[in-house]
N, C-alpha and C positions, 0 to 999 in steps of 0.2 A: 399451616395457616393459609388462607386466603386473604388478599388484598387486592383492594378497589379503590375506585379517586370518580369524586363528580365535580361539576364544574366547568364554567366557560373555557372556551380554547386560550386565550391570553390573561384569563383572570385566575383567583384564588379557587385552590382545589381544594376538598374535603377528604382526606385520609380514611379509610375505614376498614375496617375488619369484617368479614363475615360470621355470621356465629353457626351452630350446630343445623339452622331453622332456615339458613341464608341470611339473614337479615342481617344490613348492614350496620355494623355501629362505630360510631364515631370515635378515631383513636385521634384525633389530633392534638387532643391533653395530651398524649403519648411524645408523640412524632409529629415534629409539624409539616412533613409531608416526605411521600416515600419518593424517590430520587438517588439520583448518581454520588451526592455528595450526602444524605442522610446514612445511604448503605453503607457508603466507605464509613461512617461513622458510630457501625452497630448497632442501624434502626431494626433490624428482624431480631437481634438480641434480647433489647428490650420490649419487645412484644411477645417475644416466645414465652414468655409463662405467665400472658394472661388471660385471663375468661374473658373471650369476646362480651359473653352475655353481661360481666359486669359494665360495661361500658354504656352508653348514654345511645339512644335508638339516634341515626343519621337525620340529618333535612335534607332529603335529595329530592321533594316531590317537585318534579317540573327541570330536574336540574341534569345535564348533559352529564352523559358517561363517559371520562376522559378515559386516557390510556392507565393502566395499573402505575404504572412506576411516571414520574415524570420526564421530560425530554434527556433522551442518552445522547453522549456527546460520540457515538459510536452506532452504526449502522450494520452487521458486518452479515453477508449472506453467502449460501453454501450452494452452488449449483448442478443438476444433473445428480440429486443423491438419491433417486432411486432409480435401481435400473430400468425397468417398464415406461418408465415416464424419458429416461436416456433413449429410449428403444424407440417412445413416440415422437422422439424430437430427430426420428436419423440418426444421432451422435453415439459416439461410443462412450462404455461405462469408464468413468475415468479410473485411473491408479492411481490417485491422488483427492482430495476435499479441493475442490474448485471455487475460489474464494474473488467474490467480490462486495462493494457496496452499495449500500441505497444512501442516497442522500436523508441527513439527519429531519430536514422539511418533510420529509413522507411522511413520518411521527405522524397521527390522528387518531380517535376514538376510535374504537369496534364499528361504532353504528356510524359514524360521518358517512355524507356522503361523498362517494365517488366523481371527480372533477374531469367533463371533457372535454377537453381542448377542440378548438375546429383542425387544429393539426394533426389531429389522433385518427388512426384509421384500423390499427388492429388491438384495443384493447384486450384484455385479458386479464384470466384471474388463477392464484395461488394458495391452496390451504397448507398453512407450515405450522408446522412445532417453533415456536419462537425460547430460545434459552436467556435470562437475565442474568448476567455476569452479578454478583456479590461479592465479592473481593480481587483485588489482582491478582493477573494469573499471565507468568510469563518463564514459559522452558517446566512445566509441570507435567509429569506424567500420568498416564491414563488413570490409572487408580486414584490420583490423588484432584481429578476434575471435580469430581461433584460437591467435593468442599469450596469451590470457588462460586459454584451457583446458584442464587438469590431464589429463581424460581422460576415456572416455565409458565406460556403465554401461549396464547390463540394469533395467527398473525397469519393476516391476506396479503401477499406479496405480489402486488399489483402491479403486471407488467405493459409498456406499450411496446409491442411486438416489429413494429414497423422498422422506431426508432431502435431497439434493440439490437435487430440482426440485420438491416438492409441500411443502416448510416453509418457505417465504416468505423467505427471504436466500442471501446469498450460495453460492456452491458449497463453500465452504469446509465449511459443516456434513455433507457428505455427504463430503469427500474427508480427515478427521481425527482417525478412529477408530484406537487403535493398533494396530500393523502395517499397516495399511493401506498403506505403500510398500517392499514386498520391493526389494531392491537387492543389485545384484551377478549373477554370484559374484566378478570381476573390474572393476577399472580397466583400462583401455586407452589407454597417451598416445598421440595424434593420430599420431605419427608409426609407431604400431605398426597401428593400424588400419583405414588406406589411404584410402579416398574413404569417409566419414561418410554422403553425404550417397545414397549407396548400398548401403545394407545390408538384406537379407532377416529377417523376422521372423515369427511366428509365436506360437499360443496354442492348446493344447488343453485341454478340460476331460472329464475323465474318459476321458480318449484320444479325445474327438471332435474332430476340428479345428475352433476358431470363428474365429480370425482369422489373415489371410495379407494382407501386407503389404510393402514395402518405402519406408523413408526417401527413398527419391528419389520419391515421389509425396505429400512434407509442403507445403504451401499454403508456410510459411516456412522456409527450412533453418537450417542450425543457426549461421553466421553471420551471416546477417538478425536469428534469434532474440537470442542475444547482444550483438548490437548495439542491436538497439529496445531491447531492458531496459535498456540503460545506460545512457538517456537519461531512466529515469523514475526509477531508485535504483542504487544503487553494489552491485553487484555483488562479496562477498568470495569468498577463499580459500575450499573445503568448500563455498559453497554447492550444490546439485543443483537444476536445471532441468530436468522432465519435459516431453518434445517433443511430448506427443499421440499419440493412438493410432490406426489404420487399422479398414477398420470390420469388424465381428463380432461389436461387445458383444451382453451378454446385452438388452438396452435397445433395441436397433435389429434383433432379430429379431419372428416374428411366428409362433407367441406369443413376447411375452418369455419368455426364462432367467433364471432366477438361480438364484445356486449360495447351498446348503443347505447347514446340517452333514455330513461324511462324503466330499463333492466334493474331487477331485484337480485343479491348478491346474497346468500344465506349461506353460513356456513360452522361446525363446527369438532372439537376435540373433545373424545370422552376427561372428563373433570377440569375441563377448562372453558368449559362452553361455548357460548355463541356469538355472533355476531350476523349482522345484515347489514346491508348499505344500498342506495339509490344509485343511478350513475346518475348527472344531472350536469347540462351546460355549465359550461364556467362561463 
């Protein structure tokens, strides 16, 4: 299956299914919307055996493209998981999933635009395999991961680099600016989007290409990842896991890039699609 949500950032979302054609159709007769707490309650269950096409063609004309699932109460991201991009950054490959988070605020559409701060001075950008938890998952072994998850996601892990690494804590202050995690445009359950653990990806900024990639060159894949984390906190329904990014950031060229007000942000995962984003003053 594929799943989509349109709709204001604080208002009512539209659920919807894709059909064979793309076309969205309205499952909200179904599920009254895809989230943290519908999952935990067996919303891909009840939609697994139906014909999108039976369902009632969507009203999104004019209507924002929210994030697929609505707001996770859980953030949780992987760093340095490919070595080349460890390589661009100086650091060494680790022996362990380098785990930290992004603030739940970053949450935003695929297409929002990007917010900059006058404090911000080395933006930068992220194309990740994003993973959505489907049921809890805590002390589970590798075989038994991909039954815990819902389905996987397109996700820009938008970092400000300044903040990051030259203000003395955690990475967290540099990865929790809001929007800072575009998501979407789609969900993809496991079983609609073949081997995970090889998929094509990409990042352009201002139609230049800075990152070329593929998930089957991640240090950890994406059942290792799932797994190690359930062994330090429980894992729910809604939460997102960002898997790391291949290398091309603006941070591991030379000179650095960073993107400025007015920069276009294009980016995408084969059968998860795309996204773009403005940067734009806050």
């Amino acid at each position: 299956m594929k799943l989509m949500r349109y709709g204001d950032r604080y208002g009512a979302k539209t659920p919807c299914l894709l059909d064979n054609d793309g076309v969205a159709r309205d499952a909200s007769s179904l599920v009254g919307d895809f989230g943290p707490r519908s999952l935990a309650g067996g919303a891909l269950d009840k939609l697994r055996d139906v014909d999108p096409a039976s369902l009632p063609r969507a009203d999104i004309a004019g209507k924002r493209l929210a994030p697929p699932v609505a707001q996770p109460f859980n953030i949780w991201c992987v760093g340095l998981n490919y070595s080349d991009h460890a390589d661009e950054a100086g650091l060494p490959v680790p022996d362990e999933p380098i785990l930290f988070n992004k603030s739940s605020s970053t949450y935003c559409g695929p297409n929002d635009d990007l917010l900059y701060s006058p404090k911000m001075t080395k933006l930068d950008w992220e194309v990740e395999l994003g993973i959505v938890i489907g049921k809890p998952a805590l002390n589970i072994d590798r075989a038994g991961a991909m039954d815990h998850i819902a389905g996987f996601v397109l996700v820009n892990d938008v970092s400000e680099r300044a903040w990051q690494m030259e203000r003395s804590g955690q990475w967290v202050k540099g990865k929790s600016f809001p929007n800072f995690c575009p998501t979407g445009p789609v969900l993809v359950t496991p079983d609609e989007i073949g081997d995970v653990n090889s998929l094509g990806m990409w990042l352009d900024v201002n139609g230049t290409r800075m990152q070329t990639g593929n998930t089957g060159t991640m240090i950890f894949d994406v059942e290792t990842i799932v797994s190690y984390m359930s062994e330090f906190t429980r894992l729910e329904p809604g939460d997102l896991i960002c898997t790391g990014t291949p290398p091309g950031v603006g941070a591991g060229m030379d000179p650095q890039v960073w993107l400025k007000p007015g920069d276009s942000v294009r980016l995408g995962i084969d059968g998860l699609g795309e996204q773009v984003q403005t940067v734009v003053h806050l």
